[in-house]
C-alpha positions in Angstrom: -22.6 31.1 13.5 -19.6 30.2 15.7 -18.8 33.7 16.8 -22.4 34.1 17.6 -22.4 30.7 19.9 -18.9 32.2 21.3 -20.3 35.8 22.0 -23.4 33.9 23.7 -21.3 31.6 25.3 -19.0 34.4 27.2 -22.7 36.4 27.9 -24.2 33.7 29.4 -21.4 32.0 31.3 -22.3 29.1 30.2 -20.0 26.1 28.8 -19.6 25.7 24.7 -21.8 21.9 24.8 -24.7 23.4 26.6 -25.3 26.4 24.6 -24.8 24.4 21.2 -27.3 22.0 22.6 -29.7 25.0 23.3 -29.5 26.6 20.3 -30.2 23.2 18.2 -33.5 22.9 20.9 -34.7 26.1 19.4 -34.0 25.5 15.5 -35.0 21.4 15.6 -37.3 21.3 18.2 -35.0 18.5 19.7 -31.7 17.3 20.7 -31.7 14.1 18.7 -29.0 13.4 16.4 -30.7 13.7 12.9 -29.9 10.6 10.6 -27.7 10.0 8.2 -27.1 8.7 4.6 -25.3 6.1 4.1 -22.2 3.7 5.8 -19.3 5.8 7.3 -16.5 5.1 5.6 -13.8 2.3 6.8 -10.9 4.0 5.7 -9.7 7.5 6.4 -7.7 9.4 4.4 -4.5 8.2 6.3 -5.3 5.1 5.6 -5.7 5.4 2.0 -2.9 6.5 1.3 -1.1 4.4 3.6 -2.9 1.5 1.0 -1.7 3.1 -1.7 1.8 3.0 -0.3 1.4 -1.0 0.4 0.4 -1.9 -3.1 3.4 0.2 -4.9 5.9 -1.2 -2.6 4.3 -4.5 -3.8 3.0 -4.7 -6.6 1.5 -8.4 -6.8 0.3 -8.4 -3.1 -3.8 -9.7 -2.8 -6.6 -7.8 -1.0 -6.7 -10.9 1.3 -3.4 -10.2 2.3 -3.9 -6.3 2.3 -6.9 -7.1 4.4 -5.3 -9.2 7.0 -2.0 -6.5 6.7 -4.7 -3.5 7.9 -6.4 -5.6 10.7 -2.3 -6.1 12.1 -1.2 -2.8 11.8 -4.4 -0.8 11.6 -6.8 -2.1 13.2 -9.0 -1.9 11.2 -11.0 -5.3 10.3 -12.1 -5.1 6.5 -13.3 -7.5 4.0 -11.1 -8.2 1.1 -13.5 -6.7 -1.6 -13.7 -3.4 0.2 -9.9 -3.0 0.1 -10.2 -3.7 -3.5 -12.5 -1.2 -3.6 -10.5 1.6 -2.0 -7.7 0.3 -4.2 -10.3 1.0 -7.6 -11.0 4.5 -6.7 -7.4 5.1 -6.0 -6.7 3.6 -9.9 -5.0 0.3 -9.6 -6.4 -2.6 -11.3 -7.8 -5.6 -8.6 -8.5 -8.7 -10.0 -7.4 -12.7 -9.6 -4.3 -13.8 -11.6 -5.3 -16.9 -13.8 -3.9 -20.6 -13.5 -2.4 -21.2 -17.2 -2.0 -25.1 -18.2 
């Protein structure tokens, strides 16, 4: 499909944008962006991993503190629990230490 928009692109001397916009007028009936499932994610894959890299360098470090790490040198403003999440799919355990008597 992209060499076809490129081929028509170079026929009709006509910029990349505009003839992707014309083509999706003919298959859609409309230029509307469709709608999606779902949140986009927080966190991309950089990010992640640079998570990942955080919690082995320290080990008993909190998502509170992750969280508040990642709005500092991120930007990227995140709620505890999801940074406990991204930690869960990466495999690491999150949870609360308990007070002993």
């Amino acid at each position: 499909m992209f060499y076809l928009k490129t081929k028509f692109r170079l026929l009709v001397n006509r910029p990349r944008t505009s003839v992707h916009c014309i083509i999706k007028y003919k298959e859609q009936k409309s230029v509307d962006n469709k709608p999606r499932y779902g949140q986009p994610k927080k966190f991309s894959e950089v990010a992640e991993r640079w998570l990942v890299r955080q919690i082995k360098k320290e080990p008993e470090t909190s998502a509170s503190n992750l969280a508040k790490v990642t709005k500092i040198c991120l930007d990227i403003d995140v709620m505890p629990k999801t940074v406990g999440k991204y930690l869960h799919s990466n495999g690491f355990k999150v949870g609360t230490s308990r007070n002993k008597p």
